[in-house]
DOBA-614728 format. One record per residue: residue in one letter; x, y, z of N, C-alpha, C, O, CB in turn. Coordinates in steps of 0.2 Angstrom, whole numbers, padded with zeros to 4 digits, always signed. Glycine has a CB too. Layout:
N
AXYZXYZXYZXYZXYZ...
//
This chain:
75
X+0319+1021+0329+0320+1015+0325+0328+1015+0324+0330+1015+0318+0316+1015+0319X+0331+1015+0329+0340+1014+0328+0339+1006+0330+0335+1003+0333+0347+1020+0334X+0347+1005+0326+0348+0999+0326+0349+0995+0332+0349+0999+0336+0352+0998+0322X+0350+0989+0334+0349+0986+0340+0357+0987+0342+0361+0989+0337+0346+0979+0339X+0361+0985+0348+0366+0987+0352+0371+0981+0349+0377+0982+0347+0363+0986+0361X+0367+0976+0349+0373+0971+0344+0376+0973+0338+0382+0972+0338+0370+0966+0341X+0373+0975+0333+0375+0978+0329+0378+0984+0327+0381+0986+0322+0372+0977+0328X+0378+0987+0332+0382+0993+0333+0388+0992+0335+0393+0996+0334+0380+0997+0337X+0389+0987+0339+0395+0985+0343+0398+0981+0338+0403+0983+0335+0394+0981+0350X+0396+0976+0336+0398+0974+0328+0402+0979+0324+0408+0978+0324+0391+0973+0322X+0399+0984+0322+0401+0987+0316+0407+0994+0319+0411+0997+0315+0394+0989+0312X+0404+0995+0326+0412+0997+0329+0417+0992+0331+0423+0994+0330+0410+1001+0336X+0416+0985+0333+0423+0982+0331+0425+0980+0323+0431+0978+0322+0424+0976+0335X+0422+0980+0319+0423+0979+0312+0427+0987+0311+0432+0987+0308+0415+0977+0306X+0425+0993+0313+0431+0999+0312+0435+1002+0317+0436+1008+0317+0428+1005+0310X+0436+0995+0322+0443+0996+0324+0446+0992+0320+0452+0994+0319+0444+0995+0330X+0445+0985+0318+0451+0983+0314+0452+0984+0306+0455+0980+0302+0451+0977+0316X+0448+0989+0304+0448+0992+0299+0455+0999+0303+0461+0998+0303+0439+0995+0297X+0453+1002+0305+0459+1007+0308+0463+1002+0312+0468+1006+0314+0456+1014+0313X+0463+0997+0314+0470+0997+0316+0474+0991+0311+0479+0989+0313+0471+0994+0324X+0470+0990+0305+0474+0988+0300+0478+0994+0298+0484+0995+0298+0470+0985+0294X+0473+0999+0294+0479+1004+0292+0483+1007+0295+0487+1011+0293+0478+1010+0288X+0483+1006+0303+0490+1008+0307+0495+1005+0305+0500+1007+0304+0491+1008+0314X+0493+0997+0305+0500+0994+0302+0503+0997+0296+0508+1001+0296+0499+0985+0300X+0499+0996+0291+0500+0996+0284+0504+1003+0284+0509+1003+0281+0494+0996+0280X+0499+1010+0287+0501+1016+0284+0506+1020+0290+0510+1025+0290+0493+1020+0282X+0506+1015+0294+0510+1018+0301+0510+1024+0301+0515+1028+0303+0518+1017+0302X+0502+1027+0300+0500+1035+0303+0494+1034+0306+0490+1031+0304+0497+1041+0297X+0494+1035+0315+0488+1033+0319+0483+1039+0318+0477+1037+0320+0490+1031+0327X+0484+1045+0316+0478+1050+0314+0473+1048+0308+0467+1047+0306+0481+1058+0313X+0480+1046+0305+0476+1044+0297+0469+1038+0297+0463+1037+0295+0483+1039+0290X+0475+1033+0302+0471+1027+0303+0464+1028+0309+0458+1025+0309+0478+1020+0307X+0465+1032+0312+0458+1035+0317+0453+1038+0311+0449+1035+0308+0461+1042+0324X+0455+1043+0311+0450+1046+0305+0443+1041+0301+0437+1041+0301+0455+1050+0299X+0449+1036+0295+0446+1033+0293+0442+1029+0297+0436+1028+0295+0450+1032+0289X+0444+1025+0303+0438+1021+0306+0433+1024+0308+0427+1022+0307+0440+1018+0311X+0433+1030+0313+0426+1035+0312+0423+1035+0308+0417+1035+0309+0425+1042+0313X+0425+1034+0300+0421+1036+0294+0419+1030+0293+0414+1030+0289+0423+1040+0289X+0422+1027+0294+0420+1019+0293+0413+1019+0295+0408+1019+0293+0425+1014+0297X+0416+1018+0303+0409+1018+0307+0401+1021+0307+0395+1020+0307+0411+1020+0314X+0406+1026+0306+0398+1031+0303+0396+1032+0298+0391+1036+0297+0398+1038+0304X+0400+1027+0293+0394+1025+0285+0391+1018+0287+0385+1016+0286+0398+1023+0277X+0395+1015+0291+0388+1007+0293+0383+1012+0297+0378+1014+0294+0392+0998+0302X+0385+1015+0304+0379+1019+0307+0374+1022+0302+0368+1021+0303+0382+1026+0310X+0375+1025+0297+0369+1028+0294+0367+1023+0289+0361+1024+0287+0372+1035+0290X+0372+1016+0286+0367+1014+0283+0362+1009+0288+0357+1007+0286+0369+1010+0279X+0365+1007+0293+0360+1002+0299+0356+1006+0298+0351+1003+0295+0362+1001+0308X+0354+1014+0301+0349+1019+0303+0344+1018+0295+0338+1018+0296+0353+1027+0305X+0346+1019+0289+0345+1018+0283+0339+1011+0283+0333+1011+0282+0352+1018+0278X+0342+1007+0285+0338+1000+0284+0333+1001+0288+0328+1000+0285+0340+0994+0285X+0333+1002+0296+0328+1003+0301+0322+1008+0297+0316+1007+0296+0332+1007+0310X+0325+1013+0296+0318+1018+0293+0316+1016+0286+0311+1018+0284+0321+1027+0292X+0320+1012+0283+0317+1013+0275+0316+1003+0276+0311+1001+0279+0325+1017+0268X+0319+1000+0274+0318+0994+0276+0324+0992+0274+0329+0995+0274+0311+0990+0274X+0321+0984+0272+0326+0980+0270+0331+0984+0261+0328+0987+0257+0320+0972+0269X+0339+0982+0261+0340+0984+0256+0341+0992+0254+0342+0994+0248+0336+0980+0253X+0341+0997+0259+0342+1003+0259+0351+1004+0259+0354+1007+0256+0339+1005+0265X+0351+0999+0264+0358+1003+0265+0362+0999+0260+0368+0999+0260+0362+1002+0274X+0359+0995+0256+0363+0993+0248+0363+0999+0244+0368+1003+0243+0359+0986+0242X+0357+1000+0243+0356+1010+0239+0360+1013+0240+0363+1017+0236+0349+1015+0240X+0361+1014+0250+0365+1019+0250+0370+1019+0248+0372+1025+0246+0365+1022+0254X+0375+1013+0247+0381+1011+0245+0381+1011+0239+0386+1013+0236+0383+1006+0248X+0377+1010+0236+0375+1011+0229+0377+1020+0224+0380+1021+0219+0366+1010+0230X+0374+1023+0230+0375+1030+0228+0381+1033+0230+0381+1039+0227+0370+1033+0230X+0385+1032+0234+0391+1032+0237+0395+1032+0231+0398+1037+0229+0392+1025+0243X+0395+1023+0226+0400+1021+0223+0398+1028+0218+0403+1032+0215+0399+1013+0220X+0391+1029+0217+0390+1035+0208+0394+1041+0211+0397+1044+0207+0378+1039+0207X+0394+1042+0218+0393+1050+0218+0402+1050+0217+0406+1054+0214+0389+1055+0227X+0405+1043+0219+0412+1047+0220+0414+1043+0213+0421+1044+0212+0417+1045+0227X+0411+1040+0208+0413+1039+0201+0413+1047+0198+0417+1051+0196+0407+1032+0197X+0407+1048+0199+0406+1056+0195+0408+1062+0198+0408+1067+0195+0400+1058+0193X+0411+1061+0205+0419+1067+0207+0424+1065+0205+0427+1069+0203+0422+1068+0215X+0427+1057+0203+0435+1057+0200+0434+1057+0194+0439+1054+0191+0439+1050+0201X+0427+1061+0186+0427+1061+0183+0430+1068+0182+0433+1069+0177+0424+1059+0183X+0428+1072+0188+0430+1080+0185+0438+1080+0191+0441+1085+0190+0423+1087+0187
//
């Protein structure tokens, strides 16, 4: 149950121009690579998130994303 080819290709060009924005901006092409793998590979796991769980998963997971890194910049 992975997500279909369209959408993968989607959300890998949505994190290239996510990384090749912060190459402009931050004019560091490792920084700006990095971040778009991770980019890519949180749509990836929420696409994968919705196929296995259903509809509205990959809101939860983003959901729990925002908690977990509210309550690491607490400490």
């Amino acid at each position: 149950m992975a997500p279909d080819r369209a959408a993968s290709l989607g959300d890998l060009s949505t994190a290239a121009v996510v990384g090749a924005t912060l190459c402009v901006f931050e004019r560091s092409l490792p920084y700006a690579a990095g971040v778009a793998v991770a980019f890519f590979a949180l749509r990836l796991l929420a696409d994968l998130a919705e196929a296995a769980i259903g509809d509205y998963a990959d809101h939860a997971l983003s959901g729990l994303l925002v908690l977990a890194a509210t309550g690491y910049a607490q400490f």
